[in-house]
Every structure is written in C-alpha cells, then in structure tokens.
ZARO-469013 format. One line per field, with one value per atom (N, C-alpha, C, O, CB): residue in one letter; chain; atom name; x, y, z. Coordinates in steps of 0.05 Angstrom, whole numbers, plus 32768, in hexadecimal, padded with zeros to 4 digits. Each point is the difference from the previous one (the first is absolute). Glycine has a CB too. Example, Ala and Ser with C-alpha at 12.3 -4.5 7.8 and 13.67 -1.06 7.14 Angstrom:
2
type c(A	A	A	A	A	S	S	S	S	S) .
mol c(A	A	A	A	A	A	A	A	A	A) .
atom c(N	CA	C	O	CB	N	CA	C	O	CB) .
u c(8108	7FEE	8012	8015	7FC5	801F	8010	7FF1	800A	800E) .
v c(7F8E	8018	8018	8000	7FE9	802C	8018	8016	8016	7FDD) .
w c(809C	8000	8000	800D	800C	7FD9	8001	800E	8004	7FD1) .
% end
This chain:
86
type c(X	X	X	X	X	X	X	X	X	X	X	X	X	X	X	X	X	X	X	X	X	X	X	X	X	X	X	X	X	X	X	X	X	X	X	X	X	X	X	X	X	X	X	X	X	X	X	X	X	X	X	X	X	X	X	X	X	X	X	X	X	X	X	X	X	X	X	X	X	X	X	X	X	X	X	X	X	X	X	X	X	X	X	X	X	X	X	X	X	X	X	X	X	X	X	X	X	X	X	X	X	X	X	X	X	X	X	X	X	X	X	X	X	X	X	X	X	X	X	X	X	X	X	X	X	X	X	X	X	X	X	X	X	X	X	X	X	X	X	X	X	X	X	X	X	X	X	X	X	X	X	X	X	X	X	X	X	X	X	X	X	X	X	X	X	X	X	X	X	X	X	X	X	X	X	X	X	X	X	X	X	X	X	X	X	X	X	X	X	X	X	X	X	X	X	X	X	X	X	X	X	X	X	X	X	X	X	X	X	X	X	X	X	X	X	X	X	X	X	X	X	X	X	X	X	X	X	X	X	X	X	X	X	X	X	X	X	X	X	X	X	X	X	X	X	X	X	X	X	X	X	X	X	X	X	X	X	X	X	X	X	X	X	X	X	X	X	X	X	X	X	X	X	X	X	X	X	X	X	X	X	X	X	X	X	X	X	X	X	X	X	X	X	X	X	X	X	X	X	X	X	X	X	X	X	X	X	X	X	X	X	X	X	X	X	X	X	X	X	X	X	X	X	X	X	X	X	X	X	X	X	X	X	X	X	X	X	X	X	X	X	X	X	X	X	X	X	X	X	X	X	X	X	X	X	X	X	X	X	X	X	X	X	X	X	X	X	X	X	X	X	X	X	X	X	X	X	X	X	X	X	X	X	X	X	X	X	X	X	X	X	X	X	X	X	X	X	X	X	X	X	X	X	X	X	X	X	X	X	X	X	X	X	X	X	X	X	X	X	X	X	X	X	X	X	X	X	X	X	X) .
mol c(A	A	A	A	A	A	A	A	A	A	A	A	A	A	A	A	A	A	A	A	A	A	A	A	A	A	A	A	A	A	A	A	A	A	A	A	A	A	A	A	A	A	A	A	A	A	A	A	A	A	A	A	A	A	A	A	A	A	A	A	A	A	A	A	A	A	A	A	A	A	A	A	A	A	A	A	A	A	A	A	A	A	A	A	A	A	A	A	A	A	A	A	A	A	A	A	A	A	A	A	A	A	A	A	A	A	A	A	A	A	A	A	A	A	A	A	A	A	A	A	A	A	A	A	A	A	A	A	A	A	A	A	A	A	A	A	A	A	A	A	A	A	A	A	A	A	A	A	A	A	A	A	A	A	A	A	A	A	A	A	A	A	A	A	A	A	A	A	A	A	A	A	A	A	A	A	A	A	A	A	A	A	A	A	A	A	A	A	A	A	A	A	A	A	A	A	A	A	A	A	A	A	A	A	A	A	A	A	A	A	A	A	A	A	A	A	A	A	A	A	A	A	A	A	A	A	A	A	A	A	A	A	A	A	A	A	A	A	A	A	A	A	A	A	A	A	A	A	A	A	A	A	A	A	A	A	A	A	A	A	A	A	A	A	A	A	A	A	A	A	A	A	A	A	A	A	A	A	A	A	A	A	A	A	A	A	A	A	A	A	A	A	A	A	A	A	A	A	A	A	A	A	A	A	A	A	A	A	A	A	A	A	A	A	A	A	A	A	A	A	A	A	A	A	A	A	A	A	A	A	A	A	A	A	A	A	A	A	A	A	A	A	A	A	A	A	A	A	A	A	A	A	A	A	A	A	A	A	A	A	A	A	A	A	A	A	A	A	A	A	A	A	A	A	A	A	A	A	A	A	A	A	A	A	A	A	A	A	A	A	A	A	A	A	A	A	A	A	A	A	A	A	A	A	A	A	A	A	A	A	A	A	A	A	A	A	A	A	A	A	A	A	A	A	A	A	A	A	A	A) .
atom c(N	CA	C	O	CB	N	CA	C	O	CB	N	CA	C	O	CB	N	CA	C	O	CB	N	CA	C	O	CB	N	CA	C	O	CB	N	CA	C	O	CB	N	CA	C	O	CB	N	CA	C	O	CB	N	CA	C	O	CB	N	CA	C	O	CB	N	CA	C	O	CB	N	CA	C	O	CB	N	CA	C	O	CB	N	CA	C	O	CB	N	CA	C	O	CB	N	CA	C	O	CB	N	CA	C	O	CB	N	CA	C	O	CB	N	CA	C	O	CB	N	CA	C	O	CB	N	CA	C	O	CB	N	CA	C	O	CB	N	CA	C	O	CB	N	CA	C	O	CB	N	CA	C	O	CB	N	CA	C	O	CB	N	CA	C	O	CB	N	CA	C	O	CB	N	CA	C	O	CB	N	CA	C	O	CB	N	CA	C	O	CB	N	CA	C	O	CB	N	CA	C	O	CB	N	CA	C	O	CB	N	CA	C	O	CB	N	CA	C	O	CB	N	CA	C	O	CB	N	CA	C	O	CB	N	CA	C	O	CB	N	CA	C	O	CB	N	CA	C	O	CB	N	CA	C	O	CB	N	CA	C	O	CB	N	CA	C	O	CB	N	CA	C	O	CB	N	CA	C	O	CB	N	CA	C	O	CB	N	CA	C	O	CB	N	CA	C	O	CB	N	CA	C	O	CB	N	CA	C	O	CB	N	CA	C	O	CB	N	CA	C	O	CB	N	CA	C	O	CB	N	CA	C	O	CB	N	CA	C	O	CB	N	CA	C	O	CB	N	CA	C	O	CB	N	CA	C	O	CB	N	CA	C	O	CB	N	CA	C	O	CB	N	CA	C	O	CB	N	CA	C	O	CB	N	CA	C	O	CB	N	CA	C	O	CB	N	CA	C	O	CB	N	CA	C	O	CB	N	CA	C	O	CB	N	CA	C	O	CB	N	CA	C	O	CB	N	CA	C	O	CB	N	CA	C	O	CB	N	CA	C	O	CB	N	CA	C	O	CB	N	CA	C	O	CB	N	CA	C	O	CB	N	CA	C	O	CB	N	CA	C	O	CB	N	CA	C	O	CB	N	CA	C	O	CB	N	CA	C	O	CB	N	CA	C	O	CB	N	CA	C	O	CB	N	CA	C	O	CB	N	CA	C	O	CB) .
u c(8011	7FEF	8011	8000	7FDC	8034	8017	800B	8001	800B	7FFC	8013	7FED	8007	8015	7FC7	7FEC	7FFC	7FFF	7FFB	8000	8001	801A	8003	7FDE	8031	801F	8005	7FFF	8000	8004	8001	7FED	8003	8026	7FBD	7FE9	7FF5	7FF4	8007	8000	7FF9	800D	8013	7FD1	8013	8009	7FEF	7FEA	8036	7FF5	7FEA	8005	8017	7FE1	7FF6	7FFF	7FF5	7FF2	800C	800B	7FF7	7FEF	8008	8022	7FB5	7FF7	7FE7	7FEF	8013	8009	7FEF	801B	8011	7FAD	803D	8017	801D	8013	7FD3	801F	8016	7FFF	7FF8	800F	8004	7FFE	801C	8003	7FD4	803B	801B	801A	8004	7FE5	802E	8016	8002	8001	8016	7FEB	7FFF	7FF4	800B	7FEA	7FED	7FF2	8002	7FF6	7FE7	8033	8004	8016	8000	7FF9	801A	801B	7FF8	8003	8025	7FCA	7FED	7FF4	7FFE	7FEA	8010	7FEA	8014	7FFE	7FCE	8045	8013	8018	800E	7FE6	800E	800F	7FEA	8010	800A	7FD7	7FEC	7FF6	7FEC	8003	801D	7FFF	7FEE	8001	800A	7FE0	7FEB	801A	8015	7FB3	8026	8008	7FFE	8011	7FEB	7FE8	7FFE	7FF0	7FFA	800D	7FF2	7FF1	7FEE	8007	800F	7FCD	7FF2	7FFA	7FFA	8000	8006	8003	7FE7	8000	8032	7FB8	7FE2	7FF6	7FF7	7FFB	8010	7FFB	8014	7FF7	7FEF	8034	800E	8000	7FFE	801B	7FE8	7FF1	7FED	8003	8005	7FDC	7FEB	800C	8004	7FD2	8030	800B	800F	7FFC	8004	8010	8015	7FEB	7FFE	8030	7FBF	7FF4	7FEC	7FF7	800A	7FF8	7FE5	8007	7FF2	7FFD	8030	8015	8002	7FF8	8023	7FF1	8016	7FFA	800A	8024	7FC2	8007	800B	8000	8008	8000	8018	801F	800F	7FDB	8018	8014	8003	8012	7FEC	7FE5	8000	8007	8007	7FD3	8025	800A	8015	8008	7FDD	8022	8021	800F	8012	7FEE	7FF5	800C	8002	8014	7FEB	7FEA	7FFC	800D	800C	7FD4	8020	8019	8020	8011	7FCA	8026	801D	8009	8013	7FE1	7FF4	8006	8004	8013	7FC8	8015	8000	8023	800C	7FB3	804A	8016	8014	8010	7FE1	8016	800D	8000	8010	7FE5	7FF7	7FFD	8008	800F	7FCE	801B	800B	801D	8009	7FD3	8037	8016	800D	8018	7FDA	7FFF	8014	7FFF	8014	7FD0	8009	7FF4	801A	800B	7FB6	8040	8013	801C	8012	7FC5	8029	8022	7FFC	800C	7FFE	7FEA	8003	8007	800F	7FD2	800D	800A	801D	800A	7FC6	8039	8010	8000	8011	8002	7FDC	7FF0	8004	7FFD	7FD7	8036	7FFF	7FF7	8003	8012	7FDC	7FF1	7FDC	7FF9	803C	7FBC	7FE2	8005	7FF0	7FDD	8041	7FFD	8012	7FFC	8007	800E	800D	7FE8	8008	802D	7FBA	7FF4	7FF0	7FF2	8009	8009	7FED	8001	800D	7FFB	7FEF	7FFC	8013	7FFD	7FE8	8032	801B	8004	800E	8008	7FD1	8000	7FEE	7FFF	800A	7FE7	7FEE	8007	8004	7FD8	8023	8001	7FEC	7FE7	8018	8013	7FF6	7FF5	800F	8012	7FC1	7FF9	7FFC	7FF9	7FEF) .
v c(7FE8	8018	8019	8014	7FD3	8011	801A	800A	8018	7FDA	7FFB	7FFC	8016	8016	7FB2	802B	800F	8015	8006	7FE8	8027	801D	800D	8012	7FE7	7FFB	800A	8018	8000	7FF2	801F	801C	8014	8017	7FE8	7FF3	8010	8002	8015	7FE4	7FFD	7FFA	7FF3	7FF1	8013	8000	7FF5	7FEE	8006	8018	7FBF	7FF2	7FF9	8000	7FED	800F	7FF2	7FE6	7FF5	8034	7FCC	7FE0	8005	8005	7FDB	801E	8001	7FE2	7FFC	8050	7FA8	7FD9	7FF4	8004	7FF7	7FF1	7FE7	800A	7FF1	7FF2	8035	8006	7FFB	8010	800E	7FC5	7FF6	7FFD	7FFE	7FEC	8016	8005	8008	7FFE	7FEE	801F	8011	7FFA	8011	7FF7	7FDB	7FE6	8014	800A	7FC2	8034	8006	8029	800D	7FBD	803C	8021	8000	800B	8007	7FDD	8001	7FF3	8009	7FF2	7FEB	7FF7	801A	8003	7FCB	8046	800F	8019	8009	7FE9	8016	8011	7FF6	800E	800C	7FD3	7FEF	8003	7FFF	7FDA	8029	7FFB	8022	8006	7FC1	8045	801C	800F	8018	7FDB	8007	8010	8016	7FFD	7FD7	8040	8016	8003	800C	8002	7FE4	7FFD	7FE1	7FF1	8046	7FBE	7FF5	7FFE	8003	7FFC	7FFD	7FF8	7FF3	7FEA	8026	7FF7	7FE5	7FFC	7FF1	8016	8007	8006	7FE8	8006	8014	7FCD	7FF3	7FF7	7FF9	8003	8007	7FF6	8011	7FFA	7FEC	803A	8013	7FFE	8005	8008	7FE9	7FFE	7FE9	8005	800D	7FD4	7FEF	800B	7FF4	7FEE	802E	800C	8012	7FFE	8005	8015	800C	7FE7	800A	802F	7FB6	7FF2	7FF9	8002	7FEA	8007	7FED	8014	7FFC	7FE5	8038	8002	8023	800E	7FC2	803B	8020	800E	7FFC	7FFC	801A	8013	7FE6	7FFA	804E	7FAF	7FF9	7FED	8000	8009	7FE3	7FE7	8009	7FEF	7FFB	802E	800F	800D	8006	7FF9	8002	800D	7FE1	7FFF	8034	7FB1	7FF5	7FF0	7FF2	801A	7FF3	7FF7	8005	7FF1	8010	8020	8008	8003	8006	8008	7FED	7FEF	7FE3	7FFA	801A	7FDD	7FE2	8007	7FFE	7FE4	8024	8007	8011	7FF8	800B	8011	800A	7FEB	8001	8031	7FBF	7FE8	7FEE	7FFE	8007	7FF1	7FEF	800B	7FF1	7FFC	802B	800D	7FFA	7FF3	8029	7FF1	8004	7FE7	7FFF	8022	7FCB	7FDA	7FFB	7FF9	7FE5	8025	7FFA	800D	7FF8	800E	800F	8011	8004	800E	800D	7FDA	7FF3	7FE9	8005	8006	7FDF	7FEB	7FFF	7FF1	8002	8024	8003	800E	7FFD	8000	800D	8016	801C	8012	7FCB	8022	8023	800A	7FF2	8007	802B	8010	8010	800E	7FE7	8015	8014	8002	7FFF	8008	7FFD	7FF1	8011	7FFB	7FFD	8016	8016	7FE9	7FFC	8046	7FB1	7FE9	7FDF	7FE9	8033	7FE8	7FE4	8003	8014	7FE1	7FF8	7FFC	7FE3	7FF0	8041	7FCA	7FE4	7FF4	7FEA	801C	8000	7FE9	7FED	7FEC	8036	7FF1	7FF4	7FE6	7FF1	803D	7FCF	7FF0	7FE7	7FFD	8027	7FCA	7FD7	8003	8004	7FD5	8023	7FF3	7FDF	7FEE	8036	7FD6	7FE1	8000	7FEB	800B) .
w c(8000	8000	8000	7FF2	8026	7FFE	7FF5	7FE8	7FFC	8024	7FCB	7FF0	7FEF	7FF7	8010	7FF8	7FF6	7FF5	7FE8	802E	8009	8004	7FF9	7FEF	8034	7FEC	7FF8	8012	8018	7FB5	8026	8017	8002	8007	7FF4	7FFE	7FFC	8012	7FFE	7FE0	8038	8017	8017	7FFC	7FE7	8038	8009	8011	8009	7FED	800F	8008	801F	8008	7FC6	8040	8019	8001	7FEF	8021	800A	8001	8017	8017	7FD7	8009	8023	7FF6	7FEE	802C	7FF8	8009	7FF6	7FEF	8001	8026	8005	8006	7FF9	7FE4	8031	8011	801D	8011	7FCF	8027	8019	8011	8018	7FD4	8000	8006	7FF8	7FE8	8025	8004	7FEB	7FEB	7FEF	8029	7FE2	7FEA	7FEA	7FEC	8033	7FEC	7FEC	7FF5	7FEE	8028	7FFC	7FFE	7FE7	7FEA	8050	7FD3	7FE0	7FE8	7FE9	8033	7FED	7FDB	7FF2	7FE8	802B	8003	7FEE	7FF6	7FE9	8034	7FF6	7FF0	7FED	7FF1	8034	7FDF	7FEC	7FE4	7FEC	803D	7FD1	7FEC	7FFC	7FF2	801D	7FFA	7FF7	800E	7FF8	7FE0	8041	8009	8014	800D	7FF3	7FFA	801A	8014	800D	7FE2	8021	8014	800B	7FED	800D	8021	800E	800C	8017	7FE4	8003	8019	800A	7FF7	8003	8025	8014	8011	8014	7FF0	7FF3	800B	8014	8016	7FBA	802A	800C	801E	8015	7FBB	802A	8017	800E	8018	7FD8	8008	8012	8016	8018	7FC5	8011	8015	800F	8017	7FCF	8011	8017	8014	8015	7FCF	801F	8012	8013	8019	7FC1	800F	801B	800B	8015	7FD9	8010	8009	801C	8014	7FBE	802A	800F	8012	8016	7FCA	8019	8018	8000	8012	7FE5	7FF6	8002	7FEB	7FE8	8040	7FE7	7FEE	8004	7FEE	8024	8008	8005	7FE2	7FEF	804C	7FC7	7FE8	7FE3	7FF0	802B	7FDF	7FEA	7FF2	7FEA	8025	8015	7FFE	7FFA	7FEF	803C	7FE6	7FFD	7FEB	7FFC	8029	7FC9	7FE2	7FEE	7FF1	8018	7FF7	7FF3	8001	7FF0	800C	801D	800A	7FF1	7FF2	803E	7FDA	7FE8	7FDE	7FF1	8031	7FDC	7FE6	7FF6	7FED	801B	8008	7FF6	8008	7FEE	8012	8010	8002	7FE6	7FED	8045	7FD1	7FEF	7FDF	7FF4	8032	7FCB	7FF1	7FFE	7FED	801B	8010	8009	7FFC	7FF9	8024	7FE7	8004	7FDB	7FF4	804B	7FB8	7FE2	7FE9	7FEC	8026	7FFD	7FEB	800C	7FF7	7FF6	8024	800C	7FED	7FEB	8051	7FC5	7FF9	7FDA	7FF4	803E	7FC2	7FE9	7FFB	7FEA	800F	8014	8007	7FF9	7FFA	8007	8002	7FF9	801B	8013	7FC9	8026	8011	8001	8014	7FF0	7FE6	7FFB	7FF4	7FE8	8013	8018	7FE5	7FE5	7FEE	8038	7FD6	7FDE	7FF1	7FE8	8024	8001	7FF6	7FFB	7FFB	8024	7FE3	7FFE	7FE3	7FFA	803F	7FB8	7FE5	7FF4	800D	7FE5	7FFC	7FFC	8004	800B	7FDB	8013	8005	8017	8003	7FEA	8027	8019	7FFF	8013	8004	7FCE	800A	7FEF	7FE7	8029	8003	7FEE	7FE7	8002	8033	7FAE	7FEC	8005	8009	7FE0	8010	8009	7FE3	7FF5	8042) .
% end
C-alpha cells in the first residue's frame, strides 16, 4: 500500500499493533506512524494512568530489543531490509 501512494501521502497503521514487533513491521513497510488504541484501553482499565505509562514502557522496550536484534539504532534507520523475505 505504501509502495502505492509513494510520497503522496502519508500512511499510518492503526488495528493489529499489539507489539514493538508489530511497531517496526509497520515502519519497516513505510507507515509514519502507530496506533495502539486498544493496548491503551487495556492499560487504563488495568491499572490507570499508571497502566498506560506502563504499556507504553513495554512497548518502547520491546521496540528497543527488535531493533537491537536487527541491528538498527535508529527507527529513521528501519525499512524493509529489516524484514524476512518468506
């Protein structure tokens, strides 16, 4: 869908961002941004502001391990190269 538009737009990924996993797939594939709407409400339901703050803690971890593991240090550095040809 990216490849698509090209620089005509810009795209976001909002449904099925459940984890960092899924934050670098989607900027790997060219979107600009994330939504995380749902793990959100799980966080406030759980726990609060605290469950929110701490949702988005996992989430930047997990990001953080994903793109160590590719060896990326930068997200402006992540794009398809990062992702397994099947």
């Amino acid at each position: 869908i990216v490849d698509a538009v090209g620089h005509l737009t810009e795209v976001w990924f909002d449904g099925g961002i459940r984890t960092g996993q899924d934050i670098l797939k989607a900027t790997a594939l060219g979107a600009k941004g994330s939504m995380v709407g749902r793990a959100f409400l799980y966080g406030l339901g759980a726990m609060g502001e605290q469950g929110v703050t701490k949702m988005l803690e996992i989430l930047h971890k997990e990001l953080d391990v994903s793109m160590a593991l590719t060896g990326t240090k930068d997200i402006r550095e992540v794009g398809r190269h990062n992702l397994a040809q099947l």
